[in-house]
Phi, psi and omega in degrees: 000142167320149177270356186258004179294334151321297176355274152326301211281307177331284178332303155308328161281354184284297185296336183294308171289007167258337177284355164312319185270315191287348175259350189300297178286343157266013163287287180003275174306329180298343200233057151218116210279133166309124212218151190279306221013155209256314226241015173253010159271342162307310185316308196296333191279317175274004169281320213263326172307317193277340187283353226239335176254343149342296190302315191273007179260352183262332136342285165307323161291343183104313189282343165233117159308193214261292153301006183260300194275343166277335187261358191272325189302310189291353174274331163307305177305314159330299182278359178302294192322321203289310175290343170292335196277307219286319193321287200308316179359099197295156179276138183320194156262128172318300173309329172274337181302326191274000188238034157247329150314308178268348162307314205274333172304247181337311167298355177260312177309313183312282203287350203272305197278313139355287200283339206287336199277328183278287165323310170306316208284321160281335165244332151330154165241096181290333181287011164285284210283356158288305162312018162238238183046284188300328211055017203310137145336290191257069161326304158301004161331287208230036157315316189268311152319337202263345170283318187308285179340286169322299184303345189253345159296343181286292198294013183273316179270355155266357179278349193246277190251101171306342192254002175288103192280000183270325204298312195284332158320315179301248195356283183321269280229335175284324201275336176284296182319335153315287202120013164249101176307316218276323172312279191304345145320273229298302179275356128332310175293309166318309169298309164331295187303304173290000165299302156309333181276331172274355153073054176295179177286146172312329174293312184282337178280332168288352174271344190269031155264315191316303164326292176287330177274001159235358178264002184256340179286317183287320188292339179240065146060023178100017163280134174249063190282213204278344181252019161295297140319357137246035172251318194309274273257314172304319177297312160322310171328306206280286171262116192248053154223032171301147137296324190290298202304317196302301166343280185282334191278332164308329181277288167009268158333277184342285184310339161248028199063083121263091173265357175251325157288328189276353167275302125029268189266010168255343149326293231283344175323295172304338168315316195271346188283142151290140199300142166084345185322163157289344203268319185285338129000274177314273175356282174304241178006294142346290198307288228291346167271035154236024206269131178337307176286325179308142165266127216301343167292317188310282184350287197299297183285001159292323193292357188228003144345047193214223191242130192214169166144203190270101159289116149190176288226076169321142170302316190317308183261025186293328177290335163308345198232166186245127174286045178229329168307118185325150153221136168229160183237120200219111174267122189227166192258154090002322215253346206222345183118212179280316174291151183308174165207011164180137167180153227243140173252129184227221186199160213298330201286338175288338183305143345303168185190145161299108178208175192206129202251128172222191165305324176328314181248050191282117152332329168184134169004296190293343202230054172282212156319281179320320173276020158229163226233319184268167185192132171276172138198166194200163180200150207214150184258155172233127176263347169276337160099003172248148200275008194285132181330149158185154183293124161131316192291155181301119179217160167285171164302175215245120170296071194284099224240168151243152191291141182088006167285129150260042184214049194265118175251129154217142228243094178252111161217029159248155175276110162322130161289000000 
């Protein structure tokens, strides 16, 4: 059988069961004659009561802001009033009631699978389902173009509209998915300002510090210096229940023995996770190596579980590089992608050099070293000092290792293509 024959018959069964639901209730309704009923303007006040604590229960969650959740009451209220004026309303002639029903019916039948046919061709990528089809291997060939693309049509509709504050979180979150950490501070920051300046809930501005305060830890190769940590320190202010924030200012603290702070903020963590999670799991784990009685070589060697061995420099290519040029070492899980999960910063002039990757240097809390057991790494000079991929740079063969080898040479003599 063909490979887009799943596709297809999915994609069909999707659209049958939504004209299921949008045609049900006027055939339905069509063959039942309009009545004046004495107990239907109640009935309608308690459909509209239960849609009205609806409402005010998704509010409460947090899923409708304040204008959101005002304009939803007042379209309720509206269609109540209309529908309370119809109740009395006298009833059609059977024959017109039923083709005021099946119009709209058939035009939906009609119009639905159209537009729907009409959208994939516009925003869809027919060239997936042909590379399934096809059976092509490296699917992924051209990812990183179509983002790099994407991504330049985006800041092209933000240079047009500046105040689109979603538009630029999207940008800020493609630009991390490169891997140019330093972009994504910098439209992180961006985004920041107009948030304040739109004066948004407090809650969103402490998630984009959170946010700009790990894209600012990955731009210095997982340093969690003094403005991370006052990037840290405003998202809490503002909410001092972020997860993300609470997440790094406990590694923070670590790092810098502060174990009674870094306990601190991981309790308050676990309060929000949910119990037995995996994340509240880690979490309960972290503590317990902070517990009072462990004796610190215990500690210090759960922290270093990780990868260790040589870097350096083929001779052939010492003339290409400056003893001032980034060297980063970029550790990644398979199982999770593209983004990193740990990485070590150095400089060309330390080369061949001793080095060693653990949870110390986990790109973020949530994802350390330790919990994956297969892992790559490689390591590549920057002359710009970012950690983002580029044609030209020096790098090692790229490795598949397992976590707790110490004994890893890696050998940078290639050119990036």
């Amino acid at each position: 059988m063909n490979a887009l024959w799943p596709l297809w018959l999915s994609a069909l069964a999707l659209l049958l069961l939504t004209l299921a639901g949008l045609l049900w209730p006027l055939l339905r309704e069509s063959a039942v004659p309009a009545a004046d009923n004495p107990d239907a303007r109640e009935r309608l006040r308690q459909i509209y009561r239960t849609q009205r604590a609806e409402l005010e229960r998704e509010h409460q969650r947090k899923s409708l802001t304040d204008v959101d959740y005002a304009q939803a009451v007042e379209e309720l209220e509206r269609r109540l009033l209309e529908d309370l004026n119809a109740v009395p309303a006298p009833a059609l002639p059977a024959a017109e009631g039923v083709w005021r029903k099946r119009m709209p019916a058939a035009f939906l039948s009609v119009l639905l699978p159209a537009a729907a046919f009409v959208l994939y061709l516009q925003v869809g990528d027919p060239r997936a389902a042909a590379t399934v089809a096809l059976g092509t291997p490296d699917i992924h060939a051209n990812t990183g173009a179509d983002v790099e693309d994407m991504v330049r049509r985006l800041e092209e509709r933000l240079r047009e509209t500046p105040d689109n504050l979603e538009g630029w979180i999207v940008l800020a979150r493609s630009r991390e998915v490169l891997e140019d950490y330093a972009a994504a501070m910098t439209v992180y920051q961006r985004a920041l300002d107009l948030a304040v300046q739109q004066k948004t809930p407090p809650e969103l501005q402490a998630r984009l510090y959170a946010d700009m305060a790990d894209a600012m830890a990955s731009a210095r190769g997982g340093a969690l210096d003094k403005p991370v940590q006052a990037a840290l320190t405003a998202a809490l202010k503002l909410d001092a229940a972020q997860p993300k924030a609470l997440a790094l200012a406990g590694t923070a603290a670590l790092r810098e023995g502060d174990l009674a702070g870094a306990r601190q903020y991981w309790q308050r963590l676990l309060k929000l996770l949910e119990p037995d999670s995996d994340m509240a799991l880690r979490v309960q784990n972290d503590l317990a190596r902070l517990e009072p009685g462990k004796p610190a070589e215990v500690k210090a060697k759960e922290a270093i579980a990780g990868l260790a061995g040589t870097v350096r420099l083929d001779p052939a290519l010492q003339d290409r590089v400056e003893p001032g040029d980034t060297v980063f070492i970029v550790v990644r899980a398979p199982e999770i992608g593209r983004m990193p999960v740990a990485v070590l910063r150095l400089t060309v002039a330390q080369l061949p050099m001793r080095f060693t990757l653990d949870d110390r240097n986990a790109m973020s809390p949530d994802m350390p070293l330790s919990r994956f057991d297969e892992l790559t790494i490689e390591a590549r000079i920057s002359r710009s000092g970012t950690a983002q991929r580029q044609p030209g740079q020096l790098i090692s063969p790229l490795q598949t290792v397992r976590r707790g080898n110490a004994g890893l040479t890696l050998l940078i003599g290639a050119i990036e293509p």
